[in-house]
Every structure is written in structure tokens, then in C-alpha cells.
Backbone atoms as SQL, in Angstrom:
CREATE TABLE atoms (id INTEGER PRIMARY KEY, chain TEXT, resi INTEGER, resn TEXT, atom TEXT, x REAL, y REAL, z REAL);
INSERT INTO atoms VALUES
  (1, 'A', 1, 'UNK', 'N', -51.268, 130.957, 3.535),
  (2, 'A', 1, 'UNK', 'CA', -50.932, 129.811, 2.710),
  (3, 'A', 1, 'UNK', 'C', -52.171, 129.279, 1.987),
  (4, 'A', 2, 'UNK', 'N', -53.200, 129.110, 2.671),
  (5, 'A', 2, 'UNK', 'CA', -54.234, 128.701, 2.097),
  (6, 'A', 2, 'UNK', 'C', -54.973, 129.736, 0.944),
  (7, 'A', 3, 'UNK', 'N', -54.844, 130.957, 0.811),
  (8, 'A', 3, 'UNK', 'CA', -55.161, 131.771, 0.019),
  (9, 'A', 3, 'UNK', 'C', -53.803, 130.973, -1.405),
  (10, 'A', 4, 'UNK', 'N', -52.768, 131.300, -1.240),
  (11, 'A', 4, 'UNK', 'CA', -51.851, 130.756, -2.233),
  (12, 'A', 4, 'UNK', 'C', -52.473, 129.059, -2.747),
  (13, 'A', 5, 'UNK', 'N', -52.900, 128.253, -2.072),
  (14, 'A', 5, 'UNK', 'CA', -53.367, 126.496, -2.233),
  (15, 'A', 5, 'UNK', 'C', -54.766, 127.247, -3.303),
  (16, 'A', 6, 'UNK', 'N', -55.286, 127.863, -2.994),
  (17, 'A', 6, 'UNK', 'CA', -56.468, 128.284, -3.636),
  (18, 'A', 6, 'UNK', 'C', -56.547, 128.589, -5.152),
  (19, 'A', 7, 'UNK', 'N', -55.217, 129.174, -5.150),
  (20, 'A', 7, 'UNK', 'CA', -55.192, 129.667, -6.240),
  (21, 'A', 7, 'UNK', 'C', -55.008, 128.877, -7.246),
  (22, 'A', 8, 'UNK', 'N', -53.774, 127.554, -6.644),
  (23, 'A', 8, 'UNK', 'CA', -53.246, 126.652, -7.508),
  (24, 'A', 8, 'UNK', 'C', -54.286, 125.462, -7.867),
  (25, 'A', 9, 'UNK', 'N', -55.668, 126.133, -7.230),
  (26, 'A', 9, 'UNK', 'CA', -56.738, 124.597, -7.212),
  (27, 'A', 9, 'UNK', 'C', -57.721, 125.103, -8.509),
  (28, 'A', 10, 'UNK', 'N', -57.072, 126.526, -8.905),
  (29, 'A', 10, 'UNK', 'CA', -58.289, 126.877, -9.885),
  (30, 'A', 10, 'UNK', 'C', -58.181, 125.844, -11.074),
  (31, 'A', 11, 'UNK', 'N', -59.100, 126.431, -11.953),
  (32, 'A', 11, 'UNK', 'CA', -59.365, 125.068, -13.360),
  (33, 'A', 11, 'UNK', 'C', -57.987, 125.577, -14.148),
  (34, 'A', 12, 'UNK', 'N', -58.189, 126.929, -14.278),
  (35, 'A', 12, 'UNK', 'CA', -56.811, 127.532, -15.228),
  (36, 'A', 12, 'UNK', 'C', -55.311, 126.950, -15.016),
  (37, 'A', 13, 'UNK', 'N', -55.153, 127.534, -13.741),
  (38, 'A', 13, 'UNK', 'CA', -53.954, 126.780, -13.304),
  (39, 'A', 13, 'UNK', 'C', -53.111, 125.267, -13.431),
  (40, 'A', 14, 'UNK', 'N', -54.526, 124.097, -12.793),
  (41, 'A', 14, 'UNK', 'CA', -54.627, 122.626, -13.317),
  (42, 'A', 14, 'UNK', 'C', -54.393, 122.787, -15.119),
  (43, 'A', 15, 'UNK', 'N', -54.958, 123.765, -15.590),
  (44, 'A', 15, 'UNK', 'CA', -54.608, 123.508, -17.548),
  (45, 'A', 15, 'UNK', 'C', -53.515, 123.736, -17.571),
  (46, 'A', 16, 'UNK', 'N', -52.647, 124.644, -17.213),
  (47, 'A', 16, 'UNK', 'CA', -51.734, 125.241, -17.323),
  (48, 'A', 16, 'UNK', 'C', -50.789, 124.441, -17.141),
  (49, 'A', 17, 'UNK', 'N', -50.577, 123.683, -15.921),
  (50, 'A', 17, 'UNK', 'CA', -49.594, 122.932, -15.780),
  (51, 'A', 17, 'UNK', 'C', -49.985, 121.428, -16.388),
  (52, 'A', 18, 'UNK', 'N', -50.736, 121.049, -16.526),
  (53, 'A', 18, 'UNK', 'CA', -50.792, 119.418, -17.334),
  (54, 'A', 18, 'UNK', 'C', -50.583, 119.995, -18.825),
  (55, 'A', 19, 'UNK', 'N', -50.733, 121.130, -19.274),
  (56, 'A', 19, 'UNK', 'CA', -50.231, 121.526, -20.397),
  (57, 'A', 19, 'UNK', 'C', -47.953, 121.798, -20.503),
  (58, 'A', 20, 'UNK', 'N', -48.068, 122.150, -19.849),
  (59, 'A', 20, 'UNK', 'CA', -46.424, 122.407, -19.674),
  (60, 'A', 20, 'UNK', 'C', -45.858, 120.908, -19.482),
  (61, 'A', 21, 'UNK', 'N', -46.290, 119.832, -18.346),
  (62, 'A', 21, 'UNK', 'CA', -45.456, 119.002, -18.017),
  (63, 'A', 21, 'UNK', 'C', -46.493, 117.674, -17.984),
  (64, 'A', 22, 'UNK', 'N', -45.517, 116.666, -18.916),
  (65, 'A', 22, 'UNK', 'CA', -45.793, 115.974, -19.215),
  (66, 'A', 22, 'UNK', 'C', -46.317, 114.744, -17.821),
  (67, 'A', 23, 'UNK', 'N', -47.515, 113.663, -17.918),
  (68, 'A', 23, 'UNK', 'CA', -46.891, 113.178, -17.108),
  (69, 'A', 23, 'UNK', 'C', -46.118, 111.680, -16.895),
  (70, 'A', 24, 'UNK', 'N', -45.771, 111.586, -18.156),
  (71, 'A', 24, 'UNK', 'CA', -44.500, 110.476, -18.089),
  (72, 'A', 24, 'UNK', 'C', -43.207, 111.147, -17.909),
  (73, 'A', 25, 'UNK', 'N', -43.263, 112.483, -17.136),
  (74, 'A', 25, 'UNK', 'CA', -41.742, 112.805, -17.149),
  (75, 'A', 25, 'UNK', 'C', -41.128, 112.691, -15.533),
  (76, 'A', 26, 'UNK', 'N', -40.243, 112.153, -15.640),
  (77, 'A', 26, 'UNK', 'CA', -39.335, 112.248, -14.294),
  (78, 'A', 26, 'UNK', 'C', -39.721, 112.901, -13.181),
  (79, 'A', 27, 'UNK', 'N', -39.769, 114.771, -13.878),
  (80, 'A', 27, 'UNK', 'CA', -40.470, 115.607, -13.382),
  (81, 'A', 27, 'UNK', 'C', -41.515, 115.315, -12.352),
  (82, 'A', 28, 'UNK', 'N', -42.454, 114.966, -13.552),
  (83, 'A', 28, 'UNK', 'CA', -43.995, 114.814, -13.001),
  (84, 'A', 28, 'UNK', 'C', -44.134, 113.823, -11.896),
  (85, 'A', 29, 'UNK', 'N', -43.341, 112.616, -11.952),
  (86, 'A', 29, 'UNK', 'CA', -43.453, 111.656, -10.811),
  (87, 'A', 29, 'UNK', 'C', -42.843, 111.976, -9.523),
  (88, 'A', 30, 'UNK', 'N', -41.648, 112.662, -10.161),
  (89, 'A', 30, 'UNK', 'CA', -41.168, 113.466, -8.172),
  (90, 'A', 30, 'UNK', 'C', -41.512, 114.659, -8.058),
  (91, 'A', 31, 'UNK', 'N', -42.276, 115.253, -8.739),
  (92, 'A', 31, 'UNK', 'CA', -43.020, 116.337, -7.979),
  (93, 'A', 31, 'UNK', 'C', -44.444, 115.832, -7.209),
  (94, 'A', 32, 'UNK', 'N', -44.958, 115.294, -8.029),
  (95, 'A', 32, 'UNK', 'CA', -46.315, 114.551, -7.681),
  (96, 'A', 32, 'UNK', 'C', -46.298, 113.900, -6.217),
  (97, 'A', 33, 'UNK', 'N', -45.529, 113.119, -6.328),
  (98, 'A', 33, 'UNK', 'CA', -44.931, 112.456, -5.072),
  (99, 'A', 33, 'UNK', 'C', -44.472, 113.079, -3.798),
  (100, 'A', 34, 'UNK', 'N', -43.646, 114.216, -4.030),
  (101, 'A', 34, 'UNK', 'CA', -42.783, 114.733, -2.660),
  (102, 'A', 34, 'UNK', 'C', -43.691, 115.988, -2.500),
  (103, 'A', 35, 'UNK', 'N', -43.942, 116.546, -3.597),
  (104, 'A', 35, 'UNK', 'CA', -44.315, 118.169, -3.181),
  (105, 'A', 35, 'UNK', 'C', -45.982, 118.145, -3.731),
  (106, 'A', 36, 'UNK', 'N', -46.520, 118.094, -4.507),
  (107, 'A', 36, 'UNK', 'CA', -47.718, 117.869, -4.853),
  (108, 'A', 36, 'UNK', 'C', -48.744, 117.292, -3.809),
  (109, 'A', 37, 'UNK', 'N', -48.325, 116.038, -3.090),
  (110, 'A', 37, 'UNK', 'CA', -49.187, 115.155, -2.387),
  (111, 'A', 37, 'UNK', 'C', -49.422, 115.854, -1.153),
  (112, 'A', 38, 'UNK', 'N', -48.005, 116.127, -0.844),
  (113, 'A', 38, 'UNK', 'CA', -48.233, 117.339, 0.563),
  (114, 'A', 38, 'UNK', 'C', -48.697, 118.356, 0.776),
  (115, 'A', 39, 'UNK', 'N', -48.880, 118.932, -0.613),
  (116, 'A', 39, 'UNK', 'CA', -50.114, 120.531, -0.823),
  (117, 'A', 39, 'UNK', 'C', -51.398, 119.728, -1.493),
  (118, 'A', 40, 'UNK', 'N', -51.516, 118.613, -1.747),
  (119, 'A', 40, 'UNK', 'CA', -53.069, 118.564, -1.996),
  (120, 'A', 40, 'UNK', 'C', -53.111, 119.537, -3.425),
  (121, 'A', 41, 'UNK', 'N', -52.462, 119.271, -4.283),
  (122, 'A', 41, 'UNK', 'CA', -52.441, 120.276, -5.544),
  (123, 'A', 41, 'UNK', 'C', -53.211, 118.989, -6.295),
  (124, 'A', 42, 'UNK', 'N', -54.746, 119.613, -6.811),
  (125, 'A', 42, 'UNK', 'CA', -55.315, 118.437, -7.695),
  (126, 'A', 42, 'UNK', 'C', -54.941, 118.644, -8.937),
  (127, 'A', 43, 'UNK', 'N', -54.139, 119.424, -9.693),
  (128, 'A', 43, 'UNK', 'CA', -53.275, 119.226, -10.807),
  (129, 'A', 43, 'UNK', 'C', -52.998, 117.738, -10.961),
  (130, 'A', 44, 'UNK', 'N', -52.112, 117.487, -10.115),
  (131, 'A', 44, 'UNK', 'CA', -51.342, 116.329, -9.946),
  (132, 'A', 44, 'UNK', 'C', -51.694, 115.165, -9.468),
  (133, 'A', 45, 'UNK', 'N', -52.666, 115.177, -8.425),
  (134, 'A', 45, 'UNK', 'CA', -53.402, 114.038, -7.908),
  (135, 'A', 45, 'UNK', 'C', -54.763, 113.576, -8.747),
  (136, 'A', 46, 'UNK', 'N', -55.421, 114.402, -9.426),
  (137, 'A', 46, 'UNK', 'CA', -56.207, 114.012, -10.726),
  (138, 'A', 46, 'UNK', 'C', -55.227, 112.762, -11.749),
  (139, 'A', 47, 'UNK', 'N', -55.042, 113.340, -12.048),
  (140, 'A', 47, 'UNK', 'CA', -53.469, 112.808, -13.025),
  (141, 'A', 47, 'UNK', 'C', -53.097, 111.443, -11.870),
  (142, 'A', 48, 'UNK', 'N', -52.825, 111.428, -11.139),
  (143, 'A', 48, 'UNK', 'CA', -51.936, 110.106, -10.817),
  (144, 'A', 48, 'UNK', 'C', -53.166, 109.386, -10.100),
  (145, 'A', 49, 'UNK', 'N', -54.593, 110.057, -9.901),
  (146, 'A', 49, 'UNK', 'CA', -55.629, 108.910, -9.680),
  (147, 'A', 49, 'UNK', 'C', -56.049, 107.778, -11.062),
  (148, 'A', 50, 'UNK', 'N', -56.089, 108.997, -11.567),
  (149, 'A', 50, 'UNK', 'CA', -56.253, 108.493, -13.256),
  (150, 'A', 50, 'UNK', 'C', -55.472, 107.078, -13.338),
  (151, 'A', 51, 'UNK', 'N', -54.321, 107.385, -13.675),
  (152, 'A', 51, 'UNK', 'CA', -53.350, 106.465, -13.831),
  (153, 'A', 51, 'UNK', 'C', -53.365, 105.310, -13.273),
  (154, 'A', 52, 'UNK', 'N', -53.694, 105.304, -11.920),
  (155, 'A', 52, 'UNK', 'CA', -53.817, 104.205, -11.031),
  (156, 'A', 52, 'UNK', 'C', -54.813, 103.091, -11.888),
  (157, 'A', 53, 'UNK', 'N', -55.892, 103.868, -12.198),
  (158, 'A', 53, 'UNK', 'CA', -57.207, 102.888, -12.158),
  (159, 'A', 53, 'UNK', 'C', -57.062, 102.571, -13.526);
């Protein structure tokens, strides 16, 4: 599993998906939330630290 987390932590990957999905979308807030937070995917937790502050 951790080989797969690795992969999704590269820089490419993080472009890839803040390029595809927006994050004012529906999407982005319940993924971020349920499935994102629990893998530690910094795609998503970049993005919703941001936001916070």
C-alpha cells in the first residue's frame, strides 16, 4: 500500500489531479474529506490547508 501512497504523493500526480478537479466542486469536498484525509493524499490536503488560512 505504501508503495501505491507514494506514487500518488509525486509532484505529477498532485498536477494532475488539481488540474482535472476543481476545488469548489462537490467532488472535491467529499473526497477530500472521507477518502483523501484518510490516505494522507497531499493533492488534497495542500488545497484545503490553503483554503483554511
Amino acid at each position: 500500500m505504501q508503495r501505491y501512497l507514494a506514487v500518488l504523493d509525486q509532484p505529477d500526480w498532485r498536477n494532475a489531479v488539481r488540474a482535472g478537479i476543481g476545488p469548489t466542486s462537490n467532488f472535491f469536498a467529499w473526497f477530500a474529506d472521507h477518502v483523501a484525509a484518510r490516505l494522507r493524499l497531499g493533492a488534497f490536503s495542500d488545497l484545503a490547508e490553503s483554503d483554511e488560512r
